[in-house]
C-alpha positions as CSV (number, residue, x, y, z in Angstrom):
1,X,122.8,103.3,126.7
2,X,122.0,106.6,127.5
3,X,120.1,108.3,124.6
4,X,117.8,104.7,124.7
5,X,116.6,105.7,128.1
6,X,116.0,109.6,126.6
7,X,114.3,107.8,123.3
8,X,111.7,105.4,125.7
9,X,111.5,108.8,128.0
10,X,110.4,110.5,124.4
11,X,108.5,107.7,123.3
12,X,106.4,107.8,126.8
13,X,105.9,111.8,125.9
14,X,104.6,110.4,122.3
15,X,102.2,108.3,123.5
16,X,100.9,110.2,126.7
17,X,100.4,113.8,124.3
18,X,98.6,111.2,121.5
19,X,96.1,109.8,124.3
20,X,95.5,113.4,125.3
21,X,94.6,114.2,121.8
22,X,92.5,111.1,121.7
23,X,90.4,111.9,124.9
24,X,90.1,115.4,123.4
25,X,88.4,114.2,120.3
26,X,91.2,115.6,118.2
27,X,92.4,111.8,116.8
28,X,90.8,108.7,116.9
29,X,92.7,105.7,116.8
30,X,93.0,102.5,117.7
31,X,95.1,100.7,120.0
32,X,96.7,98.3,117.4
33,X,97.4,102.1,115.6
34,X,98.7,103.6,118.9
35,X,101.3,100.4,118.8
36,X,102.0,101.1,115.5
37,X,102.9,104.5,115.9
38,X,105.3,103.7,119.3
39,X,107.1,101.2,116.8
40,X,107.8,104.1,114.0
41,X,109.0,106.3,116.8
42,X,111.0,104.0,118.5
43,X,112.2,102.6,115.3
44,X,113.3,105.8,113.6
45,X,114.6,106.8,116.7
46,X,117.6,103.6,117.6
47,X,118.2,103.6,113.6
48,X,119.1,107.4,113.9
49,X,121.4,106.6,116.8
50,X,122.7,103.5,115.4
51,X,123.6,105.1,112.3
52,X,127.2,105.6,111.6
53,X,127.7,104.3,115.1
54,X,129.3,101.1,114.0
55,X,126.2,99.2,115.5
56,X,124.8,97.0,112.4
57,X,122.7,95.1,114.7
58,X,120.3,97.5,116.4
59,X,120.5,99.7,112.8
60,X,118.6,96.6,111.7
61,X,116.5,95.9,114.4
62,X,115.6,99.3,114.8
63,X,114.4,99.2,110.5
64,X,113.1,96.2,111.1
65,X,110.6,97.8,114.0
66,X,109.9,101.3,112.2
67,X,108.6,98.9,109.1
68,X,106.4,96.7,111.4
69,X,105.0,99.8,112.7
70,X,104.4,101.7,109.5
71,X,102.5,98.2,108.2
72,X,100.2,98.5,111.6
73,X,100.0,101.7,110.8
74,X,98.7,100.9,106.9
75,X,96.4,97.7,107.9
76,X,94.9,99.8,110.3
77,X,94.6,103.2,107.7
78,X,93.6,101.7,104.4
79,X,91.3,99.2,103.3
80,X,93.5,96.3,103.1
81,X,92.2,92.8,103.6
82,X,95.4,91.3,105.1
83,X,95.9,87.5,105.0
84,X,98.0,85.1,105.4
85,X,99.4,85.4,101.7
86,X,101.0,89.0,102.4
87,X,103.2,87.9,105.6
88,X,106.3,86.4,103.3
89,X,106.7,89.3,100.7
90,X,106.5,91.5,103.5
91,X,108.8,90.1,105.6
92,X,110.8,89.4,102.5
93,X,110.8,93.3,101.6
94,X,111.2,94.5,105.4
95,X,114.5,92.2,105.7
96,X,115.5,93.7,102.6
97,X,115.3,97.2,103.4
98,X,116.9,96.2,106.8
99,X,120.0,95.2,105.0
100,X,120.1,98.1,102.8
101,X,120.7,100.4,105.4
102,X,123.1,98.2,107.0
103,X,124.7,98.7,103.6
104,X,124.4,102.8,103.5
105,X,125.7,102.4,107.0
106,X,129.2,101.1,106.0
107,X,129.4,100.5,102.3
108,X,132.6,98.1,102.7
109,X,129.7,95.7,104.1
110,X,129.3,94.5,100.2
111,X,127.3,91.2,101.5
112,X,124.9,93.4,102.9
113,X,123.7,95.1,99.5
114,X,124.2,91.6,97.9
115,X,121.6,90.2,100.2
116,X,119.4,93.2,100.5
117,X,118.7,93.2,96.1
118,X,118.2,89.6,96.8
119,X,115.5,90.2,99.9
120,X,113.9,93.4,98.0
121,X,113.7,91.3,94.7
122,X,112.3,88.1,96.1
123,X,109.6,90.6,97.9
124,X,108.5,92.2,94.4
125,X,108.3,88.9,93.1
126,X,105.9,87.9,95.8
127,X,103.9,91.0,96.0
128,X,103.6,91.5,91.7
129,X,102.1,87.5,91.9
130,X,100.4,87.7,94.7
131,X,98.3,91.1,94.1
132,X,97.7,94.1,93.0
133,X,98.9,97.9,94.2
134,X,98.0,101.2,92.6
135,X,100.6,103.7,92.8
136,X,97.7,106.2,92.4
137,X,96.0,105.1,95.1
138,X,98.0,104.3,97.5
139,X,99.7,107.8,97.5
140,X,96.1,109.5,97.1
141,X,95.3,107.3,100.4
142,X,98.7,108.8,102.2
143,X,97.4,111.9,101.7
144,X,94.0,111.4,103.3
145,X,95.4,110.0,105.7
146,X,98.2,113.0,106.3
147,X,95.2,115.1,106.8
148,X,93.5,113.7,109.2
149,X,96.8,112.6,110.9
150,X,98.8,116.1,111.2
151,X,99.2,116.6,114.6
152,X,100.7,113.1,115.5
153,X,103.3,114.1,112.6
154,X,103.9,117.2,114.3
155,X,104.6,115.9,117.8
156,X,106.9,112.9,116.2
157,X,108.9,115.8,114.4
158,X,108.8,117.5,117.6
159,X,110.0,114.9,119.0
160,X,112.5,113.6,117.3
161,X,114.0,116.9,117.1
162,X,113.8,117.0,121.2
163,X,116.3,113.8,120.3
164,X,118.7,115.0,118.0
165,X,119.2,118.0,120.5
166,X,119.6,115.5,123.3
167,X,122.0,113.5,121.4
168,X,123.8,116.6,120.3
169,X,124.3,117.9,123.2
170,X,125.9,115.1,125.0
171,X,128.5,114.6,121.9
């Protein structure tokens, strides 16, 4: 229970030094974006503890939050008209990915790969009728936005670093 009071302590680090660089000029973002962000952290963050911790549960919760944040932060970072059609192959593909690291987790969980090919499957499906995606594009738009976006990335590796140290020192 520990290291989740050190990873919200973090996370309030995160967001005060990103509303600094805000006020500064140095970012602009929005507050649906600044969410976004505190869910990658803090997502990231409980999976990394969770992992090989025995703790299935919060390993998928804690996917399951770094994906929602990382599709706040693409709805609000790429011209994406986002309706109602998306919701279920994303939620479809962000279960699936959730169960897939249950799986790398413990690979005598053997349901857990079973229903993540199911989950990831269904979510192509969904997403290849549905629309269309560019590879080219979307990784040409990552890259814009990894420009303009640097120092966020740098705190959040800062950061997480600051709680791999923590966590190592009090193993």
């Amino acid at each position: 229970m520990k290291i989740y009071q050190s990873i919200l302590t973090y996370l309030l680090i995160f967001l005060a030094l990103t509303l600094i660089l805000k006020i500064f000029g140095i970012i602009s973002l929005s507050g649906s974006e600044l969410v976004g962000y505190a869910f990658v952290f803090f997502g990231v963050s409980s999976s990394y503890v969770s992992f090989g911790q025995n703790q299935p549960l919060s390993l998928f919760l804690g996917t399951v939050i770094f994906l929602i944040g990382i599709l706040l932060y693409i709805v609000n970072n790429f011209l994406i008209f986002w309706n109602s059609q998306l919701y279920l192959p994303t939620s479809l593909l962000m279960v699936g990915i959730a169960f897939l690291m249950v799986y790398y987790d413990d690979t005598k969980r053997r349901k857990t790969i079973f229903l993540s090919c199911i989950f990831l499957l269904l979510g192509i499906i969904f997403t290849i009728i549905i629309g269309n995606i560019s590879f080219v594009s979307f990784w040409s738009s990552v890259f814009r936005v990894a420009e303009n976006y640097w120092p966020v990335i740098i705190i959040t590796i800062g950061i997480l670093f600051l709680v791999w140290w923590d966590e190592k020192g009090h193993s």
